[in-house]
C-alpha positions in Angstrom: 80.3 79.7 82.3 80.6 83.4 82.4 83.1 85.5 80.3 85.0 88.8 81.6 87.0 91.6 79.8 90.3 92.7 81.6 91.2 96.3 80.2 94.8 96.4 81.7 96.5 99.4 82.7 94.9 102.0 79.9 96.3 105.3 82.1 97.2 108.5 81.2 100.4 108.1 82.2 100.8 105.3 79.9 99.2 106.9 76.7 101.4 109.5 74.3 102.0 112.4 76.3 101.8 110.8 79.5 105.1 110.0 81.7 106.0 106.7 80.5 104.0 106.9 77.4 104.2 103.7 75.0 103.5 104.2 71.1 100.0 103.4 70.2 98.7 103.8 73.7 96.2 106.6 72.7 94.6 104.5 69.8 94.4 101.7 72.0 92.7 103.7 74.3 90.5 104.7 72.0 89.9 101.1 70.2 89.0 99.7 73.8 86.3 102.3 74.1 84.9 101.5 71.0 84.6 97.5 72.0 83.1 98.9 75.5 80.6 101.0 73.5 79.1 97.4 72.2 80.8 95.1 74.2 78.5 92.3 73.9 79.2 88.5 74.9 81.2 89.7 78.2 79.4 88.6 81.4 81.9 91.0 83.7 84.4 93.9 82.6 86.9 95.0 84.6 90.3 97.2 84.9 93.8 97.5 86.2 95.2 100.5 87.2 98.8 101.1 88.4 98.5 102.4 91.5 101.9 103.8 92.7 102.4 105.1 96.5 105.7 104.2 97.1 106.8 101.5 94.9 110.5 101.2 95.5 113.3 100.8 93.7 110.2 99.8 90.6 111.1 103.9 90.2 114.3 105.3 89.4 115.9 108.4 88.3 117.9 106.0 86.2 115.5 103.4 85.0 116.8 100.3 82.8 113.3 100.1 81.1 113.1 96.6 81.9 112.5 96.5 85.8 113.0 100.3 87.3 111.2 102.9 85.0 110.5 106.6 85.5 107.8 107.5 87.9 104.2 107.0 86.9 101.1 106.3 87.5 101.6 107.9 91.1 97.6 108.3 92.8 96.6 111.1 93.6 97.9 112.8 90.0 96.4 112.8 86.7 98.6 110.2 85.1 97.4 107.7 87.3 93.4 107.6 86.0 92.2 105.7 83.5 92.6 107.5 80.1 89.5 110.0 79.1 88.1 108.1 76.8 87.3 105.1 79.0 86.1 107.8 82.0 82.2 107.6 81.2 82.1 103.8 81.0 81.3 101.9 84.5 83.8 98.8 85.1 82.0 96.4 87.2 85.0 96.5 89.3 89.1 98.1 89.2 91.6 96.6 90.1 94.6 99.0 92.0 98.1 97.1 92.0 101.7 98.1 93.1 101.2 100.6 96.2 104.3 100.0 97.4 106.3 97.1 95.3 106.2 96.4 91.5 103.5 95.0 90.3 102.6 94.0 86.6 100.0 91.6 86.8 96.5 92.5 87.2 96.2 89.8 89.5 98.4 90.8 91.8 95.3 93.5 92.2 92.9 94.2 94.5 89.2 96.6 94.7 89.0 99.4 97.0 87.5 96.7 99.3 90.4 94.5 99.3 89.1 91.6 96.9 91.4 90.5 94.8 91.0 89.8 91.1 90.8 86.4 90.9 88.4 85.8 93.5 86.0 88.7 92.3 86.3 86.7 88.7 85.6 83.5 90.6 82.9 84.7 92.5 80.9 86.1 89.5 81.3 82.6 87.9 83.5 83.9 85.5 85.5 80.8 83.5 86.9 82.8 80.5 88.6 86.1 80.2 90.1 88.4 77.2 93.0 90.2 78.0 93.8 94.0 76.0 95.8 97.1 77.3 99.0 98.4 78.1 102.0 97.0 77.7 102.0 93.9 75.8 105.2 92.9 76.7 104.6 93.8 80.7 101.1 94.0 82.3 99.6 92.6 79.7 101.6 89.5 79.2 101.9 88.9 83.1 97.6 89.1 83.4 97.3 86.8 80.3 99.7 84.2 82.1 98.7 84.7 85.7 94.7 84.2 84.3 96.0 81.0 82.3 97.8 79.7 85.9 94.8 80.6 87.9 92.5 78.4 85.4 90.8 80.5 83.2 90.5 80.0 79.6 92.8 83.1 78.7 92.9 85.2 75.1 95.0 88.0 74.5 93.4 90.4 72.3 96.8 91.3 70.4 95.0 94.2 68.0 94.1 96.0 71.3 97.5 96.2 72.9 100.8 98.6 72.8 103.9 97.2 73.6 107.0 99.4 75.1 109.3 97.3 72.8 107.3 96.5 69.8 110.1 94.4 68.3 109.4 91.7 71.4 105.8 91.3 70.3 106.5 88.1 68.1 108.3 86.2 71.3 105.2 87.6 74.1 103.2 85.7 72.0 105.3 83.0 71.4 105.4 82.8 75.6 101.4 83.0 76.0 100.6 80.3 73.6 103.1 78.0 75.0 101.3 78.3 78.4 97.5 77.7 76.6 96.8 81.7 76.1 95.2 82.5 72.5 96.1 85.3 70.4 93.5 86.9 69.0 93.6 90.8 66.7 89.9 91.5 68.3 87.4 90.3 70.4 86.5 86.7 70.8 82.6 85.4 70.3 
């Protein structure tokens, strides 16, 4: 029974100063690179990364907030890497997502080799997963309930998450433990 981190979407472009920055993402950023610094009891960590080409109508020069946004995350520009302070730590795998439709969940992810999350997780016997990053109440949330549907025992690590609408918080977690996810404010032993 192994046990993986998922760092979701902790970008530059989604970090203060960034293009669709979200409050708190810089002190996430720097929160998760303090549990990677001693991040004992995890088997496997991993990341998501936004990985914009041509995503659609997911941009818009008039975004709603709630399903277009502003461009981000586009590859090939700095906003799309993972934010500085997680740059020296190796990620047994990354996970790119939404080329060229919207994509929120990290499952919906593949490597540069074309495995997709799920399968990597399942083929390094990986059972259990903790879920952190950016946005609570988008990537975040869809990972946490796409890993409790795919089987996996699922926590949400709430104390190492942003959300772009901090006032939804109390219902995201509302959604995730109906569906078997546990909230957690830091890492699970």
């Amino acid at each position: 029974m192994g046990k993986a981190l998922i760092v979701v979407d902790v970008q530059v472009d989604f970090c203060e100063g960034g293009a669709l920055g979200v409050a708190g993402g810089n002190k996430v950023a720097a929160d998760v690179a303090a549990l990677l610094s001693d991040a004992q009891g995890y088997d496997a960590i991993v990341a998501t990364r936004d990985h914009h080409i041509d995503p659609g109508p997911h941009f818009s020069d008039d975004p709603d907030f709630v399903d277009s946004w502003p461009p981000h995350c586009v590859v090939g520009t700095p906003g799309q890497e993972l934010h500085p302070d997680l740059t020296g730590f190796g990620f047994d795998a990354v996970f790119d997502k939404g080329s060229y439709e919207a994509a929120y969940s990290g499952f919906e992810g593949s490597t540069s080799a074309g495995v997709p999350l799920a399968r990597w997780l399942g083929l390094h016997g990986v059972t259990a997963v903790d879920v952190c990053g950016i946005a609570t109440d988008f990537c975040v949330l869809a990972t946490a309930l796409d890993a409790a549907a795919e089987g996996f025992d699922t926590a949400v690590l709430g104390g190492l998450t942003a959300a772009v609408h901090p006032g939804d918080v109390a219902e995201v977690r509302t959604r995730l433990e109906r569906k078997g996810v546990t909230w957690a404010t830091g890492p699970l032993s």
